[in-house]
N, C-alpha and C positions, 0 to 999 in steps of 0.2 A: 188845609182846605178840606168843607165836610160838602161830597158831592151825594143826592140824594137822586135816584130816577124811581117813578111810577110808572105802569106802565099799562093802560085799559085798553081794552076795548077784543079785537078778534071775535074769530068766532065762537066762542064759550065765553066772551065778557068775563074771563077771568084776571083780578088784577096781580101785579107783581110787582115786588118793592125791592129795593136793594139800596144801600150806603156804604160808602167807602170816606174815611177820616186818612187823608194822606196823610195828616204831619209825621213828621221821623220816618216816613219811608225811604227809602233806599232811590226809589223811581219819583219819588214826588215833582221833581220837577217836569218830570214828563205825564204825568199826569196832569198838572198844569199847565202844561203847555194844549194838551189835546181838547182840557175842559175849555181854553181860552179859544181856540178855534173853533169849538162845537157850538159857541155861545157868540159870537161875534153876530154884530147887528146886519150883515147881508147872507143870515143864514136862509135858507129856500122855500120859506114856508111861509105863509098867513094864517095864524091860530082861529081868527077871527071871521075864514071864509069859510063856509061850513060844507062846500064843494071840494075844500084841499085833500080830503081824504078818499079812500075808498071803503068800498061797503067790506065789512070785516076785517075791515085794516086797525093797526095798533095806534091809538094815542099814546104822546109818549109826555110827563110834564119833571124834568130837570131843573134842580135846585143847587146851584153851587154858591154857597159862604152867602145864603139868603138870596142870590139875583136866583128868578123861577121865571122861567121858558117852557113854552108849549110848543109840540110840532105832531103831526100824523104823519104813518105811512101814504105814499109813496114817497114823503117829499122831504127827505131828513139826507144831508151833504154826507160824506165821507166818517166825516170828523165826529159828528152825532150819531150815526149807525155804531161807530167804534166805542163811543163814549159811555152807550146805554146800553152797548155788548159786556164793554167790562166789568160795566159797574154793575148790574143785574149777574153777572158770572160771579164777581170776587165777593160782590156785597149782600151776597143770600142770606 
């Protein structure tokens, strides 16, 4: 599984990228498992309302095995906070 997050916006509009390629990991399935609920279709957000954000808050746009999601601060579940935490930490 090749998971990709982008990350814009803030207050310096600086972006940050990061990818993590689980296959042959040791943890992959937990990786997949987190990607699979950070991506589920009642995640908390409308990419599309341009209200869902706050002023200098992160857009964030996640690509796992091609399926690509959008979401802004403040409104990212559990599961996508954690998701975009690892994958910008391990996949710098």
């Amino acid at each position: 599984m090749r998971i990709s997050v982008v990350r814009t916006g803030g207050f310096a509009g600086i972006e940050r990228r990061g990818e993590v390629d689980t296959s042959g990991r040791q943890d992959e399935d937990e990786w997949r498992a987190l990607a699979l609920r950070a991506l589920r279709p009642d995640a908390p957000c409308d990419p599309a309302d341009p209200a869902g954000g706050v002023r200098d808050g992160f857009s964030y746009t996640v690509t796992v095995d091609g399926r690509t999601v959008s979401f802004r601060d403040p409104h990212l579940s559990d599961a996508q906070r954690a998701l975009v935490s690892r994958v910008l930490k391990e996949g710098a």
